[in-house]
C-alpha positions in Angstrom: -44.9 -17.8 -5.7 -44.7 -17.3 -9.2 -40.7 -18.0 -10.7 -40.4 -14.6 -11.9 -41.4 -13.2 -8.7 -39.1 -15.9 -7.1 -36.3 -14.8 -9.7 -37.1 -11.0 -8.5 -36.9 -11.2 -5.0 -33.2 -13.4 -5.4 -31.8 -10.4 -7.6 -33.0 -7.9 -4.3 -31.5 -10.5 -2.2 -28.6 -10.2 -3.9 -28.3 -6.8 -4.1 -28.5 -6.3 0.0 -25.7 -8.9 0.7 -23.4 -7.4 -1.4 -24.2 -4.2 0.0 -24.6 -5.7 3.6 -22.5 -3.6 5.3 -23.4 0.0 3.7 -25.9 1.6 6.0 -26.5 4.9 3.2 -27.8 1.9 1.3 -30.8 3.7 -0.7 -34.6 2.1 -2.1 -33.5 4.8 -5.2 -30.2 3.0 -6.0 -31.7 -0.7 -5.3 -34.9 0.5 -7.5 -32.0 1.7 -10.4 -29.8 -1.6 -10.0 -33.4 -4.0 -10.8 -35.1 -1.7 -13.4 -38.3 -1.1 -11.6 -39.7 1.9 -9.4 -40.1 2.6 -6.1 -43.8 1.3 -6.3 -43.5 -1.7 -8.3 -40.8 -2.8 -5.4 -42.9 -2.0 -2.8 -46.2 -4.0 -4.5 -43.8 -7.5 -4.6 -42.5 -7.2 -1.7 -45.9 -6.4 0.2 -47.8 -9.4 -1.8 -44.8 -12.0 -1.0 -43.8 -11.0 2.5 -46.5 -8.3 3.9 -43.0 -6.0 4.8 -42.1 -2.9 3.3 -39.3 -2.4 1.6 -37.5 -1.1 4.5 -38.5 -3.3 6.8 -37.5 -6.0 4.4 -33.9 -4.5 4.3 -33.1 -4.4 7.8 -35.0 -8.1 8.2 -32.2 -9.0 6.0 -29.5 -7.5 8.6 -30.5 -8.4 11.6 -30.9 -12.1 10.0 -27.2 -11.9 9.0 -26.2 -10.4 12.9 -28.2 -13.4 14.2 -25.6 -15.8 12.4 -23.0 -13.5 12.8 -23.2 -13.6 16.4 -24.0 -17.2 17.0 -20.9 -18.2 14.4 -17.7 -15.7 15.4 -16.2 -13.6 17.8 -17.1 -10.0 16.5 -17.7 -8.1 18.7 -21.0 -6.0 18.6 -20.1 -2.9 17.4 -17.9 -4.6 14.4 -21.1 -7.1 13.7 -23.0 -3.8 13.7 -20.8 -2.5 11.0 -21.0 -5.7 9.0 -24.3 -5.3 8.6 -24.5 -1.7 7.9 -26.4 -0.4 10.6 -24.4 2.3 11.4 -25.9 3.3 15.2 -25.2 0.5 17.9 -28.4 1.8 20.1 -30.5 1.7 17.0 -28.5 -1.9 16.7 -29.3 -3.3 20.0 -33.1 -1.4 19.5 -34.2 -3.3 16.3 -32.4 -6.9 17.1 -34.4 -6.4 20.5 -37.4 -6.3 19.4 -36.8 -9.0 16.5 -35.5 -12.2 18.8 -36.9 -10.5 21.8 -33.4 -11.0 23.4 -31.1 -7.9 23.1 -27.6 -9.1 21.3 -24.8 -9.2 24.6 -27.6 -11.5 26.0 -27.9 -13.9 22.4 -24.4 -14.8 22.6 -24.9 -16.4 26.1 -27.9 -18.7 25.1 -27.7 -22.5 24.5 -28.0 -23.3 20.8 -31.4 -24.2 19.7 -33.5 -22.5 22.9 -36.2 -20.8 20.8 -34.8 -17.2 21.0 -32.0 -18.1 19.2 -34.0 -19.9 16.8 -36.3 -17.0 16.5 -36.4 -15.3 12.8 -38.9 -14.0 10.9 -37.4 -15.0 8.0 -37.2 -19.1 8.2 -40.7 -19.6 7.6 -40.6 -17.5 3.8 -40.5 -19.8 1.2 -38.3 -17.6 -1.1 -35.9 -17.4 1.8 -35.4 -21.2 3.1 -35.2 -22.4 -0.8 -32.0 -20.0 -1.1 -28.1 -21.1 0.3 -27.6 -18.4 3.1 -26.0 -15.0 2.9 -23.0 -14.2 1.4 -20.6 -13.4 3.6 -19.3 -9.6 3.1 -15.4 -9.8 3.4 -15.1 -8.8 7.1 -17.3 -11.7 8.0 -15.1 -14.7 6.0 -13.3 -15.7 9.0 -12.7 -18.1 11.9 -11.0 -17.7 15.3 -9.6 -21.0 17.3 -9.0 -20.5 20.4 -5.4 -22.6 20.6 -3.3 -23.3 24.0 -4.5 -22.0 27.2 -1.1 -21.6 28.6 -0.2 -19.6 25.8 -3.3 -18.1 24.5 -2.8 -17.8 21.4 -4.8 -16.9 18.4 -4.6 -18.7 15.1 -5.9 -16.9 11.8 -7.4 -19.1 9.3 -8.6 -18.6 5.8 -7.3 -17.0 2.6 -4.9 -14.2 3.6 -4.2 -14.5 7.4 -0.4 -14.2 7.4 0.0 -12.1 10.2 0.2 -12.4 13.9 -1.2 -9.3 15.8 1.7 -7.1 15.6 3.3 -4.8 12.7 5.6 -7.3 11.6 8.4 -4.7 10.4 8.6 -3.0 13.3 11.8 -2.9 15.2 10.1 -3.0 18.9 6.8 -4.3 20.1 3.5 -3.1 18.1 3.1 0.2 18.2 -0.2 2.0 16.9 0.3 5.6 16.5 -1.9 8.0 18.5 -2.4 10.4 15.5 -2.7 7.9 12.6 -4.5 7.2 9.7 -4.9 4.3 7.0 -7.4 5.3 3.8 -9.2 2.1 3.3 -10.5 1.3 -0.4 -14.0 3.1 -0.5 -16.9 0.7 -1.8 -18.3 1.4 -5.1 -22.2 0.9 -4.8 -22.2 2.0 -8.3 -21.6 0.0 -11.6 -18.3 -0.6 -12.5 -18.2 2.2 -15.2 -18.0 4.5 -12.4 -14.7 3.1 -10.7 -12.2 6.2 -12.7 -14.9 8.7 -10.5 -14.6 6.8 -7.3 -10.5 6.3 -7.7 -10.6 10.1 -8.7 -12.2 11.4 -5.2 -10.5 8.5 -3.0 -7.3 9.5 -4.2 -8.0 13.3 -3.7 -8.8 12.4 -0.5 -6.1 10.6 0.3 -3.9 12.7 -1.0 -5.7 15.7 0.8 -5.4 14.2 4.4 -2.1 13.5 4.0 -1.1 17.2 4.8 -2.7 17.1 7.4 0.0 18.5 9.7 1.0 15.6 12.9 -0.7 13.2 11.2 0.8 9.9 10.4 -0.7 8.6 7.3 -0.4 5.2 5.5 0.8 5.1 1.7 -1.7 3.8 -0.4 0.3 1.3 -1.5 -0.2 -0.6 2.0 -3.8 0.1 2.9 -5.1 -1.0 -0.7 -4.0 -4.4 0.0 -7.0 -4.5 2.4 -9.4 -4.1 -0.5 -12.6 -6.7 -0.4 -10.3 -8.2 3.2 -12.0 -10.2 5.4 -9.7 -8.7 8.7 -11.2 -7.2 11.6 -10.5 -3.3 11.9 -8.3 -4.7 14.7 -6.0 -6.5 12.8 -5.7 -3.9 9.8 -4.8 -1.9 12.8 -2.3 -3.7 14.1 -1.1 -4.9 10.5 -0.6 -1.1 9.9 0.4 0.2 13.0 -2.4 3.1 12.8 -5.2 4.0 15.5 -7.8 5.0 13.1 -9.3 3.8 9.5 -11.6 6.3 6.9 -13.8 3.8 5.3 -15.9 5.6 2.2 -18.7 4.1 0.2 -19.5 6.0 -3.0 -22.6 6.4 -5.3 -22.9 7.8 -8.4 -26.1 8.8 -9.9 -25.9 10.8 -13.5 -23.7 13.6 -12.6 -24.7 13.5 -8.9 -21.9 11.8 -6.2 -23.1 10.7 -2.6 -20.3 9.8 0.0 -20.3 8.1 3.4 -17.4 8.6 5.0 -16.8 6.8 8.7 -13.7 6.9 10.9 -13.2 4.2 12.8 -11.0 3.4 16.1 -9.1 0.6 15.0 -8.5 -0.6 19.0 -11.9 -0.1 20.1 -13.6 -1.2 17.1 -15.8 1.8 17.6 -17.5 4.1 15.0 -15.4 7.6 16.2 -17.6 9.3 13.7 -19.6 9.2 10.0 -20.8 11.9 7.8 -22.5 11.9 4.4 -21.5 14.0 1.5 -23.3 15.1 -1.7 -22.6 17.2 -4.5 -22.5 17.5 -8.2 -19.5 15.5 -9.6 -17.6 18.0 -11.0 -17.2 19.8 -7.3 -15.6 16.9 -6.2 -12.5 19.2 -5.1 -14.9 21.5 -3.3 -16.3 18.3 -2.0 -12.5 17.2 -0.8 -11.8 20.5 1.2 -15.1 19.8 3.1 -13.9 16.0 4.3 -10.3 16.7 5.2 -11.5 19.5 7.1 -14.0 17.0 8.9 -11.3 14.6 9.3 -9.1 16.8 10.7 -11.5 18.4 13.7 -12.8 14.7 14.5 -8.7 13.9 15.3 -8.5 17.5 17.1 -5.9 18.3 14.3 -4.8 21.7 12.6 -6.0 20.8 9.3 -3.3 22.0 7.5 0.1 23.5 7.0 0.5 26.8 4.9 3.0 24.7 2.5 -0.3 22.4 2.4 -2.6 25.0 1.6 0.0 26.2 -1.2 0.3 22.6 -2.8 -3.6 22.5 -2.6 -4.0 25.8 -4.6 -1.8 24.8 -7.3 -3.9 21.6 -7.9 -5.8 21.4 -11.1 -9.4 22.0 -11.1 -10.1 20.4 -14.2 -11.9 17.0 -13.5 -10.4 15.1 -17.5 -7.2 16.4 -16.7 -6.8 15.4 -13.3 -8.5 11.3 -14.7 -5.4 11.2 -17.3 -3.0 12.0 -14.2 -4.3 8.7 -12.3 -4.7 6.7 -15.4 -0.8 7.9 -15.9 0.7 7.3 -12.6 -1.3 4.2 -12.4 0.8 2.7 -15.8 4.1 3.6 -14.4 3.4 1.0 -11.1 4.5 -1.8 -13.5 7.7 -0.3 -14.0 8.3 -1.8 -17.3 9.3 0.1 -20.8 6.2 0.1 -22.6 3.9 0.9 -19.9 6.0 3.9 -18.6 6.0 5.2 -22.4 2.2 5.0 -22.1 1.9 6.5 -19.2 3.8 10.0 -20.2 1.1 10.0 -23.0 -1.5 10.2 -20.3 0.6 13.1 -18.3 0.9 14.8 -21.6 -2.7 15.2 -22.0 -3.5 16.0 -18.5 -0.9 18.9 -19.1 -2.7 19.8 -22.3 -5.5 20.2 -20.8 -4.2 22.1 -17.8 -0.5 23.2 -18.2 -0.2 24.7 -14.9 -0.9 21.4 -12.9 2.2 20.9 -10.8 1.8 17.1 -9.9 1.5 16.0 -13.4 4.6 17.6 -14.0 6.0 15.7 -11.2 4.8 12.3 -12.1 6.3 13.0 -15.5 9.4 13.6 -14.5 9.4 10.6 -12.4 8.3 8.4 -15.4 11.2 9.8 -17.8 13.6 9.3 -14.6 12.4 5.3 -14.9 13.0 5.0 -18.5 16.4 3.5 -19.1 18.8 5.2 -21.2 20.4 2.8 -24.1 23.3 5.2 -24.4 25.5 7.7 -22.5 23.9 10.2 -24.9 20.2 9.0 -24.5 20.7 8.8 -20.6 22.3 12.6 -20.3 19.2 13.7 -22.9 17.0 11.4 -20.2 18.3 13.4 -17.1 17.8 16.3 -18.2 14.5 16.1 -19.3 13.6 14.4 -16.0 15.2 17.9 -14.1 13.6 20.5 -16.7 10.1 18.2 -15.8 10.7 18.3 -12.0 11.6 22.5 -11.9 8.3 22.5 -14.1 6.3 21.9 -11.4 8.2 23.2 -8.8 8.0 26.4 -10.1 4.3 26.1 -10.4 4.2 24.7 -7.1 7.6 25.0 -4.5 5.7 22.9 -2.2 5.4 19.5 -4.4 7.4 16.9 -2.6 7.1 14.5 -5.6 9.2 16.9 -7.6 12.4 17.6 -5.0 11.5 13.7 -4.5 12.5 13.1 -8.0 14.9 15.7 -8.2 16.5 13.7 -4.9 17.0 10.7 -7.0 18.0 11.7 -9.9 20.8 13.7 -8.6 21.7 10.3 -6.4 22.2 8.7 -9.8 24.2 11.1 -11.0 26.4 10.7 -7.9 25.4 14.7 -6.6 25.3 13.7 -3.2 24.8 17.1 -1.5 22.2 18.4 -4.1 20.6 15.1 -3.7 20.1 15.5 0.2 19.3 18.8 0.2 16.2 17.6 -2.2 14.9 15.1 -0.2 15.2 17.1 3.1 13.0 19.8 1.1 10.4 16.8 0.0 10.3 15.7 3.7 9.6 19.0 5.1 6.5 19.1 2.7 5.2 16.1 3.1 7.0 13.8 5.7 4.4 11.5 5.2 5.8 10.6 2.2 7.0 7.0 2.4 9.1 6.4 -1.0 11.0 9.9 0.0 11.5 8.4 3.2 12.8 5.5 1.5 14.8 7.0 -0.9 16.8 9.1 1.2 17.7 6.0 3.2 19.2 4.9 -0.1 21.2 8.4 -0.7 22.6 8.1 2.9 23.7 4.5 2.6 25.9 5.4 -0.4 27.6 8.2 1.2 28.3 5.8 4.1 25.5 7.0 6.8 24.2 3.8 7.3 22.9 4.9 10.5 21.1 7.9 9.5 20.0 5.9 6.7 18.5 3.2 8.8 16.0 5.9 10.4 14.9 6.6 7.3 14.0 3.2 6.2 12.5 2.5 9.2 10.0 5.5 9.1 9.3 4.5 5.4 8.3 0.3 6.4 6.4 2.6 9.1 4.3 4.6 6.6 4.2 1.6 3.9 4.5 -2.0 5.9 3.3 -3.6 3.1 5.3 -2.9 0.4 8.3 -5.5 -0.4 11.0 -3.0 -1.8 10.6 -1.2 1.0 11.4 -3.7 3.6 14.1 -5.1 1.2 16.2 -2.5 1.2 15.4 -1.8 4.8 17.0 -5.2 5.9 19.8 -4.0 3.9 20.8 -1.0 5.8 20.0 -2.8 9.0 23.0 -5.1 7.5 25.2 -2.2 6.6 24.9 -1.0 9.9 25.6 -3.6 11.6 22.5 -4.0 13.3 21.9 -8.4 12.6 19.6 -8.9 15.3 16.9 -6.1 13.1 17.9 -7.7 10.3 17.0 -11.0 11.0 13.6 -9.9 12.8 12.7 -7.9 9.5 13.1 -11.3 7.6 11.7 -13.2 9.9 8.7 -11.7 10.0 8.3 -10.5 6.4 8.5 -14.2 5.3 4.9 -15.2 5.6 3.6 -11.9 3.0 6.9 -11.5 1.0 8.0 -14.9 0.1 7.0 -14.3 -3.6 9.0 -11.2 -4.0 12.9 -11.6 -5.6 13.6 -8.3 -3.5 13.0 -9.9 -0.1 15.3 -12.5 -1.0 18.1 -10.3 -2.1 18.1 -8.7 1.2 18.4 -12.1 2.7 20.9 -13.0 0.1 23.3 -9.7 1.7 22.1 -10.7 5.2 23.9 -13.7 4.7 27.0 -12.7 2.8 27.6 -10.5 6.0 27.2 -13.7 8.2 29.7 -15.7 5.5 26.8 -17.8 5.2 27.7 -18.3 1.5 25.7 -21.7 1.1 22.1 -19.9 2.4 22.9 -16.6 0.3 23.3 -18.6 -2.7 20.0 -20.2 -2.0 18.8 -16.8 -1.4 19.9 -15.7 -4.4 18.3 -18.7 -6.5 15.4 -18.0 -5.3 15.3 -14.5 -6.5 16.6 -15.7 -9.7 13.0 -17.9 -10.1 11.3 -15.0 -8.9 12.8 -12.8 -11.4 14.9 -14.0 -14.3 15.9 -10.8 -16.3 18.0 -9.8 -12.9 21.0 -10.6 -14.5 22.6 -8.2 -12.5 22.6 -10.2 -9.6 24.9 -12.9 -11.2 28.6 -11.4 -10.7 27.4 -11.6 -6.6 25.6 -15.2 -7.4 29.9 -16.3 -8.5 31.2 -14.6 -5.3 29.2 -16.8 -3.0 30.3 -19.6 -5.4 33.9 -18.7 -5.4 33.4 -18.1 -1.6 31.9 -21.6 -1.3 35.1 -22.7 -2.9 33.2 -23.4 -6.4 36.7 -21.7 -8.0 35.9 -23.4 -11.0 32.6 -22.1 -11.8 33.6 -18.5 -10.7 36.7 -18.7 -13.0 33.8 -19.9 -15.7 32.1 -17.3 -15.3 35.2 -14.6 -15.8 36.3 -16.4 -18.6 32.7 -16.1 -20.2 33.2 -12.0 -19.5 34.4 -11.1 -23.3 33.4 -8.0 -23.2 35.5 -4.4 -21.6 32.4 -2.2 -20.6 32.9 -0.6 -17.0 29.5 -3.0 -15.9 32.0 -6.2 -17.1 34.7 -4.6 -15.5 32.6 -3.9 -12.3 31.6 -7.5 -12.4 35.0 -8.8 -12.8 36.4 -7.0 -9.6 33.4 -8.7 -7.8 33.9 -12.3 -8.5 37.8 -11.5 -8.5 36.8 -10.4 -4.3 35.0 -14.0 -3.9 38.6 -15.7 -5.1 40.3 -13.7 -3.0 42.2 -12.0 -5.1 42.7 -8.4 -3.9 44.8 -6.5 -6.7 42.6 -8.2 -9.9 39.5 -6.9 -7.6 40.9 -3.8 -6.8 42.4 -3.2 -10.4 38.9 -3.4 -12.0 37.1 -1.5 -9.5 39.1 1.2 -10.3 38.9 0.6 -13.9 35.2 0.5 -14.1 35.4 3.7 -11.7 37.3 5.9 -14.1 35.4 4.7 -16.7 32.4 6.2 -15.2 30.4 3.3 -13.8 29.9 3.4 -10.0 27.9 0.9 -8.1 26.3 3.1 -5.4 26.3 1.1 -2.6 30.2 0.3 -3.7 31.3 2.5 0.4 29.1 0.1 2.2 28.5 -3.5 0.7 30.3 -6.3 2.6 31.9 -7.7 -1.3 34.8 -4.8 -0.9 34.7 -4.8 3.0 38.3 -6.3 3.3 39.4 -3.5 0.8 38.5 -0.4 2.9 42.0 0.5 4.1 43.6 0.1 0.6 45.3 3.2 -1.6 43.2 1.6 -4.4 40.0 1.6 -2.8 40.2 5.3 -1.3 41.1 6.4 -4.3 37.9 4.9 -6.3 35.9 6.9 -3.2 37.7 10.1 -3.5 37.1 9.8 -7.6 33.3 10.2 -6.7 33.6 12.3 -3.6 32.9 9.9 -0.9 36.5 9.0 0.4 36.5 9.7 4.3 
């Protein structure tokens, strides 16, 4: 063969394995990715191979089931979906008649018996000069069968951190009936066409979502499974949901092709698959059409009448709604500069659309993030952050991201009861929403409803398992509420994915102030130090453990070092003056940092002021802000 013919058929073999498992794989988009037309592909291919181009493609797959049986434990219908051939009969029809062995009967042949050895392929010379097939991501894994007593399986490779079980889950696993993860769709287009892909996955996403009895995983958690090489069976269990929508999008000029599959995440099973066209800019229309098609597959109203409202008020305008996700995407990193950027991008999405309700939301979230150098700058802040939120409420009373916001901001401002009432609104909109979830866990735990608060938290690790704040504060109202034994099985088993994150450690740095385990919360506490060293708020508790630990001398360092009289120094002072033991310093500058105006929110519930509760002193710092029993 000559070497650009050689060169040529490598690039097309490239192109199918990295597309291995997309059955809606097209001739026209393989023909676009090489440069060539449909004929010219079709000439090379019948001189080098005698196989049409077709033929050639699905050569290709059953090659790679061949292996994929004789090498793992996938079952059939997930090696069918490795290798993107979509229909299981059609599966066992083609691989039949290839190694003239159907595939349940393969896996029980000797290796090397000449079925097995079989392939059309091996005797190509472009083929046996090239290293075998890359492995798509759900294929990069091994299963070892460890213990017969016990029967358990061990994970191995890049990423396998998790036994078979939702690790933050307070019981045994438990996969929802009714429940849904939104896997990242697969971009068979270049990568200049990522913004359209993001755009229509996150419309869906946030479409099916609203669906009404649907429990729905936050993005947050199911795009850590992006490129994974897990089994739909562990994602499952990993997420605690029955179902996964996988999505493979094309984009050709101005024209958008979808594939959208649900699959059964206990089965393994293809539940259903549809394919989608239309012109990019009715990608909205194009939205409706799928979450109504989700929703019938699941036998599911598809959506509540507050749903419908929030979908109406949705912009329509395909530039403003881009700016929107390039916006909300900036403000993830939480830092100064990027959440300044990102209210430039919600600015122009509004000036392009004025009455879009969720950009109006997100904006008011990112001005709520943005700390305020002054009492002047932070009152200017907040109320910028309300006018932002009531924005889009009034252009939309459905959007649960705005009383979401609202919620929060009237928790920083110590307004408990408008606070509630805000996130009790958010829920009842969208009580899939798993930072509402989790924020109202945190309003409850200041007022001192550290049960109530513990419900919440629990739903929100539910809906995002993955996500370290999350479980952190969690574990933290499991502590407050006395309940060690789901504390310590949160920890436990968010160790292996969370070990990098200084919030995990925090948690485990409380869990262990409430045990007086001073010694491990210090080392707790270290550790999130390493992790992240601008927490210097974190230090005043670092001294109490010292000064608990009987290190006097380096808490009393640490006072003396205290030159300054601002209510956060004076807040810090009655801290390490708890760890020494010495009540009425403690108690003097709690009070004086509380009539100062700085409250620690947690102040009702944290175990530092525990032996306090009873005190004049300490009841009156509660009643100053409205929480005294």
């Amino acid at each position: 063969m000559p070497t650009s013919e050689n060169h040529f058929i490598s690039k097309l073999d490239r192109i199918i394995d990295d597309h291995l498992d997309d059955p809606a794989l097209s001739i026209d988009a393989i023909c676009q990715t090489l440069g060539v037309s449909r004929s010219h592909l079709h000439r090379v291919l019948k001189e080098q191979t005698n196989l049409s181009t077709s033929r050639y493609i699905r050569q290709r797959r059953l090659l790679k089931a061949r292996h994929l049986l004789t090498t793992t434990d996938l079952r059939v219908s997930e090696v069918c979906d490795a290798v993107g051939i979509s229909n299981p009969q059609n599966f066992t029809t083609y691989f039949t008649k290839e190694f003239q062995v159907n595939p349940s009967d393969f896996r029980k042949l000797p290796a090397g018996t000449p079925a097995e050895e079989n392939n059309s392929f091996a005797s190509l010379a472009f083929y046996t000069g090239n290293p075998p097939f890359r492995a798509h991501p759900i294929i990069k894994r091994t299963w070892l069968h460890v213990g017969l007593a016990t029967g358990l399986l061990l994970l191995l490779g890049t990423g396998f951190y998790f036994q078979f079980k939702n690790p933050f889950n307070n019981n045994a696993t438990s996969v929802v009936a009714n429940s849904l993860a939104v896997m990242p769709f697969i971009n068979l287009s270049g990568a200049d066409s990522d913004p359209a892909c993001e755009s229509i996955m996150d419309n869906i996403y946030t479409s099916v979502a609203l669906i009404d009895h649907l429990k729905v995983i936050a993005r947050s958690s199911s795009d850590q499974f992006r490129g994974t090489p897990k089994s739909v069976l562990q994602i499952g269990n990993e997420l605690g949901v029955a179902n996964l929508l996988k999505g493979r999008f094309l984009k050709i000029g101005d024209q958008v092709n979808i594939k959208i599959d649900i699959i059964t995440t206990q089965e393994g099973g293809r539940l259903w698959t549809k394919t989608y066209s239309a012109a990019y800019q009715d990608i909205f229309k194009l939205t409706d059409e799928v979450v109504a098609d989700v929703a019938r597959q699941l036998n599911l109203a598809t959506r509540t009448a507050a749903a419908e409202t929030r979908l109406l008020a949705r912009t329509q305008n395909l530039e403003a709604y881009n700016a929107f996700l390039q916006g909300r995407q900036l403000m993830l990193s939480r830092n100064t500069a990027d959440l300044q950027e990102s209210l430039v991008r919600f600015d122009r999405s509004l000036a392009l659309d004025s009455t879009f309700a969720e950009a109006w939301a997100f904006k008011s979230a990112a001005t709520l993030l943005l700390p305020g150098r002054s009492e002047a700058e932070s009152k200017k802040k907040n109320s910028l952050t309300e006018q932002y939120a009531l924005n889009a409420i009034r252009l939309d009373p459905t959007n649960s991201t705005a009383y979401g916001v609202l919620g929060s901001l009237y928790h920083a401002t110590h307004q408990w009861q408008a606070g509630g009432n805000a996130f009790r609104i958010a829920l009842q909109h969208n009580p899939n929403d798993a930072q509402v979830n989790y924020w109202y866990s945190l309003l409850l735990r200041s007022m001192g409803r550290v049960n109530e608060a513990m419900q919440y938290s629990t739903r929100a690790v539910a809906l995002d398992p993955l996500y370290p704040i999350i479980l952190a504060g969690h574990i933290l109202n499991c502590v407050y509420a006395d309940r060690m034994d789901l504390a310590k099985k949160s920890l436990e088993n968010g160790r292996a994915l969370f070990d990098n994150s200084f919030a995990y450690h925090m948690a485990g740095a409380y869990y262990y102030i409430s045990q007086t385990e001073y010694r491990q919360a210090t080392a707790e506490m270290n550790r999130a130090l390493v992790l992240n060293p601008d927490d210097k708020g974190s230090m005043p508790l670092m001294m109490y453990c010292e000064a608990k630990r009987g290190n006097r001398q380096k808490a009393t360092a640490f006072l003396q070092g205290l030159t300054l009289t601002t209510p956060w120094d004076n807040y810090q002072r009655a801290v390490v003056y708890a760890g020494l033991n010495e009540a009425d310093s403690s108690l003097y500058y709690l009070r004086k940092a509380a009539d100062e105006g700085y409250y620690f929110r947690d102040t009702k519930v944290t175990p530092v002021f525990q032996p306090y509760h009873k005190t004049l002193a300490f009841q009156a710092v509660l009643r100053r802000y409205n929480l005294a029993d």
